[in-house]
C-alpha positions in Angstrom: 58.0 17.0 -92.6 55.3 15.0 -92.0 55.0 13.5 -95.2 58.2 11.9 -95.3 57.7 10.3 -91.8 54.6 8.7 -92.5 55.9 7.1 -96.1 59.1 5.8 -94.1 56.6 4.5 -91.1 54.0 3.1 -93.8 56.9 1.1 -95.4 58.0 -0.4 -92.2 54.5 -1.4 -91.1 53.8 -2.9 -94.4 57.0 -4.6 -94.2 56.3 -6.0 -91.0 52.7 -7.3 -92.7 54.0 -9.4 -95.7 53.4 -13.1 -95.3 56.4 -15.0 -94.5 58.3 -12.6 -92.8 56.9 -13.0 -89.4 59.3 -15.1 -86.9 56.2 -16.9 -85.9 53.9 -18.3 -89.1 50.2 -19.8 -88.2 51.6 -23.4 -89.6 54.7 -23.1 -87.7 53.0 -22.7 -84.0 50.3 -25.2 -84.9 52.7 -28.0 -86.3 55.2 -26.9 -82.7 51.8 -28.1 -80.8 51.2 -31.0 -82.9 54.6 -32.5 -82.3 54.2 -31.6 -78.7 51.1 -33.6 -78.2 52.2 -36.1 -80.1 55.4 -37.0 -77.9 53.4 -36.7 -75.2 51.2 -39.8 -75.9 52.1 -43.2 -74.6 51.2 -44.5 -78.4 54.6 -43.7 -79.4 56.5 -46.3 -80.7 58.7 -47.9 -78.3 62.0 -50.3 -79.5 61.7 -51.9 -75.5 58.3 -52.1 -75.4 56.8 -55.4 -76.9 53.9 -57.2 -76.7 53.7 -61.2 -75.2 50.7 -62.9 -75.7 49.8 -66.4 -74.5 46.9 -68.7 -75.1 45.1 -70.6 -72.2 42.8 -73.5 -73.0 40.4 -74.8 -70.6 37.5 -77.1 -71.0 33.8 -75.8 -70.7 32.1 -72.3 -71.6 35.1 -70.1 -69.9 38.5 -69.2 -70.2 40.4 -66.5 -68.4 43.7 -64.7 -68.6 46.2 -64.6 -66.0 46.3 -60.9 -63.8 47.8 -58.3 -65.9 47.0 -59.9 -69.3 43.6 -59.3 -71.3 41.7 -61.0 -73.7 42.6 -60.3 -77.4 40.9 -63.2 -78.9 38.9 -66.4 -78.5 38.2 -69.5 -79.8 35.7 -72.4 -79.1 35.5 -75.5 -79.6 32.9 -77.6 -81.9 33.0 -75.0 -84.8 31.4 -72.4 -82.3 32.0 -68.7 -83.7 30.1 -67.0 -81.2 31.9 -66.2 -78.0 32.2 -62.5 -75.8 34.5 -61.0 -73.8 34.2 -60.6 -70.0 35.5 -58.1 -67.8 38.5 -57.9 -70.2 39.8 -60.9 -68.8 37.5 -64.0 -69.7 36.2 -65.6 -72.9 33.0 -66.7 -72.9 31.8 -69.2 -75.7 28.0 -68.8 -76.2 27.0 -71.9 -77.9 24.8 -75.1 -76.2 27.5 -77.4 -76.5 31.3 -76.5 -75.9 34.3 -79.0 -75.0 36.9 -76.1 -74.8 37.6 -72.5 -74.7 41.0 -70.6 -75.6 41.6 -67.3 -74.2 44.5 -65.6 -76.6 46.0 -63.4 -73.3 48.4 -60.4 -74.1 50.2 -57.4 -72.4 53.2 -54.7 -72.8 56.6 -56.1 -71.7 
């Protein structure tokens, strides 16, 4: 008698251990967690979120953005391609001579 339990109790186990069978696969939980963390992030694309940029010009070395925009970009004026970013905010042209600065300001609408 014990013979013919432990085949019928071997075939169960053995078909509970063949790949594919299981309600729960490895690839299935880790691609469920993947979607989860990616809905989570803010990086989702958004159809009513856009992004406004302006550009401010002002004469001299500096040029900053107006409170809740930052810097994206600058440009300087007498062919000067070296400029830096300050505090986010304010572009900084780092040549001797400079008649302007622009300051290309953006944000999320």
């Amino acid at each position: 008698m014990k013979s013919p339990s432990c085949f019928i109790l071997m075939l169960i186990l053995l078909q509970l251990m063949t790949p594919g069978t299981a309600p729960c696969t490895l690839d299935s939980i880790v691609a469920t967690k993947i979607k989860e963390a990616l809905t989570g992030l803010e990086l989702n694309p958004s159809p009513t979120r856009k992004m406004s940029c302006i550009s401010i010009k002002n004469s001299g070395r500096l040029s900053s953005c107006p409170a809740g925009m930052v810097v994206t970009g600058c440009a300087c004026g007498y062919g000067c391609g070296s400029w830096d970013i300050r505090g986010e905010t304010t572009c900084h042209c780092q040549c001797s001579t400079i008649d302007w600065t622009t300051a290309r300001c953006c944000h999320l609408t």
